[in-house]
C-alpha positions in Angstrom: 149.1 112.8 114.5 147.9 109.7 113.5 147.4 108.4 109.9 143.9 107.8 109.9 141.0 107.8 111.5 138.7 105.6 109.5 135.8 104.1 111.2 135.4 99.8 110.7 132.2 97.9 111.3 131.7 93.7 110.7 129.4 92.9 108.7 127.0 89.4 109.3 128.7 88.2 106.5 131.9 87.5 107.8 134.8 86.1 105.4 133.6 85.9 101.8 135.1 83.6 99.1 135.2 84.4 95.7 136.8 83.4 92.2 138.2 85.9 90.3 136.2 85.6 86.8 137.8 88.7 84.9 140.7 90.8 84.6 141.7 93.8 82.4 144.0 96.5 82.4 141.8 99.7 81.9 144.3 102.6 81.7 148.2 102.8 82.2 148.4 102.3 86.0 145.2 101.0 87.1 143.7 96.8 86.5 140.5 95.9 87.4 139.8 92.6 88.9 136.0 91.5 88.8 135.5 88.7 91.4 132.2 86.6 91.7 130.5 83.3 93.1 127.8 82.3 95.4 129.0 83.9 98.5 129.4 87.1 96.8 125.3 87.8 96.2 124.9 88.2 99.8 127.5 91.3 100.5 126.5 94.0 102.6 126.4 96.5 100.0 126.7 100.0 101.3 128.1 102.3 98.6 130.2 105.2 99.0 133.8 103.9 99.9 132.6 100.6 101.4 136.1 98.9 102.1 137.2 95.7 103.0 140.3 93.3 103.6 141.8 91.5 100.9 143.2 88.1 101.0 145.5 87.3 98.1 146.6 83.8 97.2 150.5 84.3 97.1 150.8 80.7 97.9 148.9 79.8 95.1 146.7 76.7 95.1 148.4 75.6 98.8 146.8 79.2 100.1 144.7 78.5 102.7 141.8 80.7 103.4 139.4 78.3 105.7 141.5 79.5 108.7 141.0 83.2 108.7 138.7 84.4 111.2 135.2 86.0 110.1 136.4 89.0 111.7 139.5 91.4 111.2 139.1 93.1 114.3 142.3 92.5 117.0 141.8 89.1 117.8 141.5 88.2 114.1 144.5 89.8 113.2 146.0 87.8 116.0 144.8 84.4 114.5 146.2 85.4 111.3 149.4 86.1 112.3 149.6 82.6 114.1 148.8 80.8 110.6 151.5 78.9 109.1 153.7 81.5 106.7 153.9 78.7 104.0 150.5 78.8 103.1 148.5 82.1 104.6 147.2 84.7 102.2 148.9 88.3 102.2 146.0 90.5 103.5 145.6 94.1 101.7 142.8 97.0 102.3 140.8 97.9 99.5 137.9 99.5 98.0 134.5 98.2 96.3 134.8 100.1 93.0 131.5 98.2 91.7 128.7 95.7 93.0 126.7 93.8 90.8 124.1 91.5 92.8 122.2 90.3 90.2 125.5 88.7 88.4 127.1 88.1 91.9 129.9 90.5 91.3 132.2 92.9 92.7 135.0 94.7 90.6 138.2 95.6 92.5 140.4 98.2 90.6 144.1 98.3 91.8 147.1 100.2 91.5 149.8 98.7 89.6 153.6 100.1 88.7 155.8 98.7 85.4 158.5 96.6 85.8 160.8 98.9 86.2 159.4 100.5 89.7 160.3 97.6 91.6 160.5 99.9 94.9 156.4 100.6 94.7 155.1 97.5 92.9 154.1 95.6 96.4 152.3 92.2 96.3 148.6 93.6 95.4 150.1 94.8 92.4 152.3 92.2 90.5 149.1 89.9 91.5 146.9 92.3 89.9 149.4 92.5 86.7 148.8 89.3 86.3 145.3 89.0 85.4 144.6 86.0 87.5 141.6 85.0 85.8 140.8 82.0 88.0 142.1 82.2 91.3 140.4 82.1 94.8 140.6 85.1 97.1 138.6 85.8 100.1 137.2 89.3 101.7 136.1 90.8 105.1 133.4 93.4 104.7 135.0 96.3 107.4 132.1 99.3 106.4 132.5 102.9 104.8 134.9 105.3 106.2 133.4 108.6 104.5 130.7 109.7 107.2 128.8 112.6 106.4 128.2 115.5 108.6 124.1 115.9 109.6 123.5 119.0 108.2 126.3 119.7 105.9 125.2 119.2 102.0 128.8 120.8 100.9 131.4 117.9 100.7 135.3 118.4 99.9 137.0 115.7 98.9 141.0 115.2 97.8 142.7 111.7 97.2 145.7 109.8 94.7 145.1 107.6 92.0 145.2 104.4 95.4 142.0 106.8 96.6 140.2 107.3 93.4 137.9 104.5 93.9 136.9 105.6 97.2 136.2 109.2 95.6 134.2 108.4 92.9 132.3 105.9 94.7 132.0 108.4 97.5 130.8 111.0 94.3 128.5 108.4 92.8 126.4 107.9 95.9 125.8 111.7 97.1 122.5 112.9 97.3 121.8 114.6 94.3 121.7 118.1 95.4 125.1 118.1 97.2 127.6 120.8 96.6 131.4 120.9 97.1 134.6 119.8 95.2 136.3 116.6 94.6 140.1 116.5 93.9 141.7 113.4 92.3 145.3 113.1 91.4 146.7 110.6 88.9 149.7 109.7 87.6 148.6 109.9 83.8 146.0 111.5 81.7 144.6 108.2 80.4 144.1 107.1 84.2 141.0 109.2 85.1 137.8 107.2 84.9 133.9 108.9 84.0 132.8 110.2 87.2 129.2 110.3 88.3 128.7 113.0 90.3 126.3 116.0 91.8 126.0 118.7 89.2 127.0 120.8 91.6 130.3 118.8 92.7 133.7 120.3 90.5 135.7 117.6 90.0 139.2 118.8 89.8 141.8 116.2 87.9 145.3 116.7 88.6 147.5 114.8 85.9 150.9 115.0 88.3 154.1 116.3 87.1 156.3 113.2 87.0 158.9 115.4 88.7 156.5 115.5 91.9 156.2 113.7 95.0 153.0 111.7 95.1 149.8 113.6 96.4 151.7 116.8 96.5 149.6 118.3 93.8 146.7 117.1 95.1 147.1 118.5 98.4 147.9 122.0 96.6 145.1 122.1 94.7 143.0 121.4 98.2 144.8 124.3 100.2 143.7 126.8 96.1 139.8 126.0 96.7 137.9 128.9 97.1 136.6 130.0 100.2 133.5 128.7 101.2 130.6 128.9 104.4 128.8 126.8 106.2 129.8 122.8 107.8 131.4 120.3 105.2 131.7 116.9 105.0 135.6 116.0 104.1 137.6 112.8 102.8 140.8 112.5 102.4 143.1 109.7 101.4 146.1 108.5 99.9 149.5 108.9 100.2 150.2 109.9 103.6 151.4 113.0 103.5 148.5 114.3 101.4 146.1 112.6 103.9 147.7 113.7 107.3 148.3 117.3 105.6 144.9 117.7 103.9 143.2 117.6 107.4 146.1 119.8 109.0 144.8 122.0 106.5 141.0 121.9 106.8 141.0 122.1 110.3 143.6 124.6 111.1 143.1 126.8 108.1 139.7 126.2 107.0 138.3 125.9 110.8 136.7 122.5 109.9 135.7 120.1 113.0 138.3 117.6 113.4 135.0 115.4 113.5 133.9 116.5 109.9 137.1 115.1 108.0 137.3 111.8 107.4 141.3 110.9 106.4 143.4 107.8 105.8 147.4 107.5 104.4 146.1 104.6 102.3 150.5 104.1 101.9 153.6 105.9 102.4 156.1 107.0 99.4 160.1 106.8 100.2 
């Protein structure tokens, strides 16, 4: 089966560069970056889990961003590859978690590990950690991967602490007489964030057990939701396992339309 099935679209836009202009560490696991500038007042803003590539300066000041192409699609992945190591930016997928177009801003939040969880810290994170108030970055629009179903006004929704953004951004731009659940695993109390969200959307937190594999819990709590009729409109995301199994689930337990689950393994634990 494969991992995902989210859709991409290119915006007019193309690549965007921005500054990063703050940084803050909002709860144990999670930092949000806020990056701004000129360039970012005319993003296609679309809401939901609008998602888009990531290019981090790991070469610091020598990173070179003029050379990406305005377009991550296969050729521009193939241009990319043929930049010079040295000084090319690490590219990463993530989520808008806020726009602001009147203050030409857009806040990023990431998932970072301590020091001592070397094996899952990544580049995305240590740069994150860092609070790199100051440093240039550039993005590539690539579109919302949630797609609701015509029809359907129940949504079910399940993802890890590297999906929450999608989720609650997702949640935050429902119509306001949606129904459904939302599940959201975290790895700490302190990391769940106010949700804005349908009255008639449960939000189901899941603090894991630190004994459990990631998106286990989450995916448990999915298969415990109470029965319901009529079409849905699904997301899933995060770790992979929770993401592949979540849809195994809807659409061979639940009888929902392979079409009517959106799913992505965001990453893969070891």
């Amino acid at each position: 089966m494969a991992a995902q099935n989210i859709a991409v679209t290119h915006a007019d836009t193309g690549l965007v560069t921005a500054e990063v202009v703050a940084a803050e560490r909002i709860s144990p696991n999670m930092v949000r970056v806020t990056v701004g500038g000129d360039e970012i007042a005319d993003w296609r803003n679309l809401g939901f889990d609008q998602w888009f590539r990531l290019a981090l300066p790991v070469a610091g000041a020598d990173t070179r961003f003029d050379r990406l192409a305005e377009r991550f699609d296969t050729r521009g992945y193939l241009r990319y590859l043929s930049l010079p190591k040295a000084t090319r930016p690490v590219i990463r997928n993530y989520t808008v978690r806020a726009f602001r177009p009147a203050a030409s801003e857009l806040d990023i939040d990431f998932v970072v590990h301590g020091s001592g969880d070397p094996e899952h810290a990544g580049v995305a994170g240590p740069w994150a950690s860092s609070l790199p108030v100051g440093q240039r970055v550039a993005l590539i629009d690539q579109g919302c991967g949630y797609r609701p179903v015509d029809g359907a006004d129940r949504v079910v929704l399940a993802g890890d602490e590297s999906a929450m953004p999608a989720v609650l951004g997702i949640l935050r731009d429902l119509p306001a007489d949606a129904t459904g659940h939302a599940v959201i695993e975290v790895p700490h109390a302190d990391d769940r964030q106010a949700v804005a969200a349908p009255a008639d959307v449960d939000v189901h937190w899941i603090v894991r057990d630190p004994g459990s594999a990631p998106g286990a819990e989450a995916l448990d709590a999915l298969r415990g939701l109470p029965e319901w009729s009529g079409p849905v409109s699904a997301f899933v995301a995060g770790e992979q396992k929770l993401a592949t199994g979540g849809r195994r689930h809807l659409v061979n337990d639940r009888g929902v339309a392979k079409s009517a689950v959106d799913f992505c393994g965001y990453w893969r634990a070891r």
